[in-house]
C-alpha positions in Angstrom: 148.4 135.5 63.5 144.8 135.3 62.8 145.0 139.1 61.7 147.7 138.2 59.5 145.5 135.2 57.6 142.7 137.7 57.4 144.6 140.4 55.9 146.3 137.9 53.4 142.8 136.9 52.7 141.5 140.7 52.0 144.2 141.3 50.3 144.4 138.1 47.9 140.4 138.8 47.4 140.6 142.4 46.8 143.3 141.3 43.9 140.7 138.8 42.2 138.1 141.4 42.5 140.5 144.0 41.0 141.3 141.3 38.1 138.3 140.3 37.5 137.1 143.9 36.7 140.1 144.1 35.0 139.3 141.0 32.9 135.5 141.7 32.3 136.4 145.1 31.0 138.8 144.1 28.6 136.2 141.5 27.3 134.3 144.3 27.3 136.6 146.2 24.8 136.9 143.2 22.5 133.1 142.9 22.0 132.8 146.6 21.2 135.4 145.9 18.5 134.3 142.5 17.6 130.8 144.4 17.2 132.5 147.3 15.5 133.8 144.8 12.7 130.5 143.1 13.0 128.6 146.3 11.6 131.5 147.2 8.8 131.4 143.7 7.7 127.2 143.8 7.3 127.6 146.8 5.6 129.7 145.8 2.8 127.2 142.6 3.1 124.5 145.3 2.1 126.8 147.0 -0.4 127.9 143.6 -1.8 123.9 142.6 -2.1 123.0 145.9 -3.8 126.2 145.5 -6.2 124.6 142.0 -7.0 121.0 142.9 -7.9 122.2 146.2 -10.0 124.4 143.2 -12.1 121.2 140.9 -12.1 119.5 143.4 -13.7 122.1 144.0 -15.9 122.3 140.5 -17.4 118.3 140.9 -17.7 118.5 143.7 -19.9 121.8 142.5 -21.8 119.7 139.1 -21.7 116.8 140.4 -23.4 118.6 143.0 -25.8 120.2 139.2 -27.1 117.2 137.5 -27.3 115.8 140.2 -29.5 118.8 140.5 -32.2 118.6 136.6 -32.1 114.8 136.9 -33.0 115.7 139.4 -35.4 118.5 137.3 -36.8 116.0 134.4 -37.3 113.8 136.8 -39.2 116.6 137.9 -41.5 117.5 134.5 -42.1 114.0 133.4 -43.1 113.8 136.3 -45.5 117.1 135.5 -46.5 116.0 132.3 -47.6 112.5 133.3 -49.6 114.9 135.8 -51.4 117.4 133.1 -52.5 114.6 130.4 -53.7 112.8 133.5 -55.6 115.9 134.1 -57.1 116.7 130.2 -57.6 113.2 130.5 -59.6 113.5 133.5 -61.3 116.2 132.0 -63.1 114.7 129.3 -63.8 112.2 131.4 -65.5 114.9 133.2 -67.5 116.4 130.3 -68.4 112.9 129.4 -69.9 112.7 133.0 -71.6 115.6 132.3 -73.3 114.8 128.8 -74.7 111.5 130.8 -75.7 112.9 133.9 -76.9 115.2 131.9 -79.4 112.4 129.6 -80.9 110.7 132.7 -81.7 113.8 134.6 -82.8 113.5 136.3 -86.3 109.6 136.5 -86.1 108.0 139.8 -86.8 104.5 140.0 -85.4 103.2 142.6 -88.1 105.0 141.3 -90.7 103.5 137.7 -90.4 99.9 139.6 -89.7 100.6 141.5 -92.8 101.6 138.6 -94.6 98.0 136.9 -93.4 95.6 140.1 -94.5 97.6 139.7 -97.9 96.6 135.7 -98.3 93.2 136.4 -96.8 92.3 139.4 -99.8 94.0 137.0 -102.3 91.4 134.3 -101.6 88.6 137.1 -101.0 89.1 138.3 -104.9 91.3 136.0 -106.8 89.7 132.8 -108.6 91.4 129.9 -107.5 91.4 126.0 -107.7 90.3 124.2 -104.6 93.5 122.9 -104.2 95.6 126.5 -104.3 92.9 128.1 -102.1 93.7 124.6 -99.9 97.4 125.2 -99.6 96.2 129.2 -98.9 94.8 128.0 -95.8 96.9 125.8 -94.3 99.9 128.8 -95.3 97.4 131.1 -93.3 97.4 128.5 -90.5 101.0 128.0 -90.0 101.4 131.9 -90.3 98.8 132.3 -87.3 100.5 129.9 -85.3 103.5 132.1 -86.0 101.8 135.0 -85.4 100.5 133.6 -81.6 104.1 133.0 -81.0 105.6 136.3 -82.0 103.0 137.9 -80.0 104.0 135.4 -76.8 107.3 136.5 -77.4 106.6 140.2 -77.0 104.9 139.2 -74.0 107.5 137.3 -72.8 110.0 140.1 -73.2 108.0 142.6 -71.6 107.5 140.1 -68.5 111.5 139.5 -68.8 112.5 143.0 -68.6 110.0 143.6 -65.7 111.1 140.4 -63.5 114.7 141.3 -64.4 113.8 144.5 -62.2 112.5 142.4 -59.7 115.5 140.4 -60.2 117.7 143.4 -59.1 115.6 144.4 -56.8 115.6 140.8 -54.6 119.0 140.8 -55.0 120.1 144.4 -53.6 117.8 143.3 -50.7 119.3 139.7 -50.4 122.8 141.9 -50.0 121.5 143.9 -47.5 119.9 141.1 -45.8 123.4 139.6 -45.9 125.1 142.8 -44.3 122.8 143.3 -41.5 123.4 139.3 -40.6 126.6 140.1 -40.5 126.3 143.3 -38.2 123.7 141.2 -36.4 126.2 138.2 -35.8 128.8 141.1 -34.5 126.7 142.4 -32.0 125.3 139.3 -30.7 129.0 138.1 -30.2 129.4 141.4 -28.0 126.0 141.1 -26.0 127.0 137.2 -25.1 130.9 138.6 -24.6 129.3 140.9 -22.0 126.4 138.6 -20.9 129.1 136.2 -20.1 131.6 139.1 -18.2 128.2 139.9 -16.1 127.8 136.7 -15.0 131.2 135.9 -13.8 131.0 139.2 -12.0 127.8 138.2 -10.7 129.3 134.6 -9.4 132.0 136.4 -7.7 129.9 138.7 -5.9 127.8 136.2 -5.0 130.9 134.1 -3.4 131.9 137.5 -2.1 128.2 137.7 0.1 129.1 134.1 1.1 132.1 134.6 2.4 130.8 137.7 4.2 128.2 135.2 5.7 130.5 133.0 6.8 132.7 135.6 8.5 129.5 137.2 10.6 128.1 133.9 11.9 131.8 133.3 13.2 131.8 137.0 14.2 128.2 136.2 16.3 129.5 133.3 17.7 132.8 135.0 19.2 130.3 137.6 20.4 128.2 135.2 22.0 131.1 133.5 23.4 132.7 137.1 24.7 129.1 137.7 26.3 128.9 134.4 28.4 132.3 135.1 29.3 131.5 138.7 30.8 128.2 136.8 32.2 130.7 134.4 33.9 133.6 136.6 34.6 130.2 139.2 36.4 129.1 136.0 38.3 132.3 135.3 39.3 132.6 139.2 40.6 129.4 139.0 42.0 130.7 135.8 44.5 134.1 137.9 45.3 132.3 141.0 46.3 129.6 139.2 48.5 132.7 137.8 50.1 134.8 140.6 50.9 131.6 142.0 52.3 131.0 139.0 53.9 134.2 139.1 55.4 134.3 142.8 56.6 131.1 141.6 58.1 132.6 139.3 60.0 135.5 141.3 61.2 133.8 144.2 62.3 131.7 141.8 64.1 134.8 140.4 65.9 135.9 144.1 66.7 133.1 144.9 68.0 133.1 141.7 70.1 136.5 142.6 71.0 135.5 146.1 72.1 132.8 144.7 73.9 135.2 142.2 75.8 137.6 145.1 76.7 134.9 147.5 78.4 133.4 144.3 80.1 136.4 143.3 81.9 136.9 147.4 82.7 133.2 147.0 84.3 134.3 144.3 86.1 137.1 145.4 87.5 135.6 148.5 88.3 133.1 146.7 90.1 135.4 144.5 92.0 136.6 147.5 93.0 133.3 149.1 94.4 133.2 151.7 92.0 130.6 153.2 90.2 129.4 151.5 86.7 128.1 153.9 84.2 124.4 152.6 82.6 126.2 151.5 79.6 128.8 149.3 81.8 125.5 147.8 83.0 124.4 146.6 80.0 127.4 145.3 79.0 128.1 143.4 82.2 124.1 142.5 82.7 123.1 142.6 79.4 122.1 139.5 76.7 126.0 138.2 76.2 127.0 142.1 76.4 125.5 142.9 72.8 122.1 143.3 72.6 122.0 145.0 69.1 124.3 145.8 66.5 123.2 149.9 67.3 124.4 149.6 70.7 127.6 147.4 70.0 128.4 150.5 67.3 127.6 153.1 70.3 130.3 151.0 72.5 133.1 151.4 70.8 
């Protein structure tokens, strides 16, 4: 019967130390993969992060390339406006040419200068009353003050036809001032169009790496959790194998006892018989409880 138990008991422990290596190398399988998946996922981590600085530096340069056509843009539009209020006084100044160019209308510069020399020689060698050579004067006053006006005039229109160059000039630059605002305003619309694109593709990535993050600390843990299992499962198989040795211990002891028992009885007999007891029959029968060393009990079987 007590056989029995002990061969239920080997054979119930030699089943939980078969499972449990059973058990620790299937955990053992699902770390590897667990760390398998671990290393993909870090790698597209690293992928994800080098995807994410080449689009930071991206926006940077789309950033900066804006920043400059909107510096350029507020350049254009200062110059835009110094054109228009040069223009706005420019025509102001032709509208003041005009008023002048009509007061003076009709006058002929040499002709009223001619008309002077011939008042002036009329004085120098005619005889005339005070009062004629009075009226003379004041004729030659009037025609001088002509004369100073006809000249402004010529002035005036020489200065007219040279700020109406100008005129053009300002204004053929005030167009393409205009156009290049316009091209300006175009591609500024593209760069924050793109800058915009980049940074949503920048956001996503960036929840992309958190996600990743997420999905390797819970990874780490299930590692760490599959590790203290093993470390459990190994303790575990430790205790069952110090047992069954333990317990082959004990029944080889028990054999050995048994042994012991048989060949001490045979003494025995042999002695009550007067027969002859071999030195090892001695020991046993006169030896310390048949068994003085585990050597010796091996040697009597």
């Amino acid at each position: 019967m007590s056989n029995q138990t002990n061969g239920s008991a080997d054979d119930s422990l030699y089943k939980k130390i078969t499972d449990l290596r059973e058990e620790i190398s299937r955990l053992k399988a699902v770390k590897a993969n667990k760390i398998d998946e671990f290393r993909k996922l870090k790698q597209r981590k690293i992928e994800k992060i080098e995807k994410y600085k080449n689009i930071y530096s991206q926006i940077d340069t789309v950033r900066k390339e804006f920043n400059d056509k909107l510096e350029k843009i507020k350049e254009l539009k200062s110059r835009k406006e110094i054109l228009m209020n040069s223009l706005q006084e420019m025509r102001k100044e032709f509208e003041e040419f005009k008023s002048a160019m009509k007061k003076t209308e009709g006058l002929d510069a040499i002709a009223i200068e001619k008309r002077i020399q011939n008042l002036e020689w009329r004085i120098q060698t005619s005889s005339l009353s005070l009062e004629d050579e009075k009226k003379i004067i004041q004729k030659i006053a009037e025609l001088e003050k002509k004369l100073a006006e006809a000249r402004k005039a010529v002035k005036l229109k020489e200065k007219g036809a040279e700020e109406k160059a100008e005129f053009l000039a300002k204004r053929i630059e005030l167009s393409a001032v205009r156009q290049q605002l316009a091209s300006l305003f175009g591609e500024l619309t593209q760069k924050r169009n793109l800058l915009n694109s980049l940074k949503e593709e920048r956001d996503k990535v960036r929840s992309e790496v958190t996600e990743l993050n997420k999905q390797l600390d819970d990874l780490r843990k299930q590692i760490e959790e599959i590790n203290n299992q093993i470390k459990v499962k190994n303790e575990e198989l430790g205790k069952a194998v110090q047992e069954q040795k333990n317990m082959r211990n004990q029944k080889n002891k028990r054999n050995s006892q048994e042994i012991v028992e048989r060949k001490k009885k045979v003494a025995e007999e042999k002695l009550k018989a007067g027969q002859r007891l071999s030195f090892e029959e001695l020991l046993i029968l006169y030896g310390e409880d048949g068994n003085s060393n585990g050597k010796d009990n091996n040697n009597l079987r």
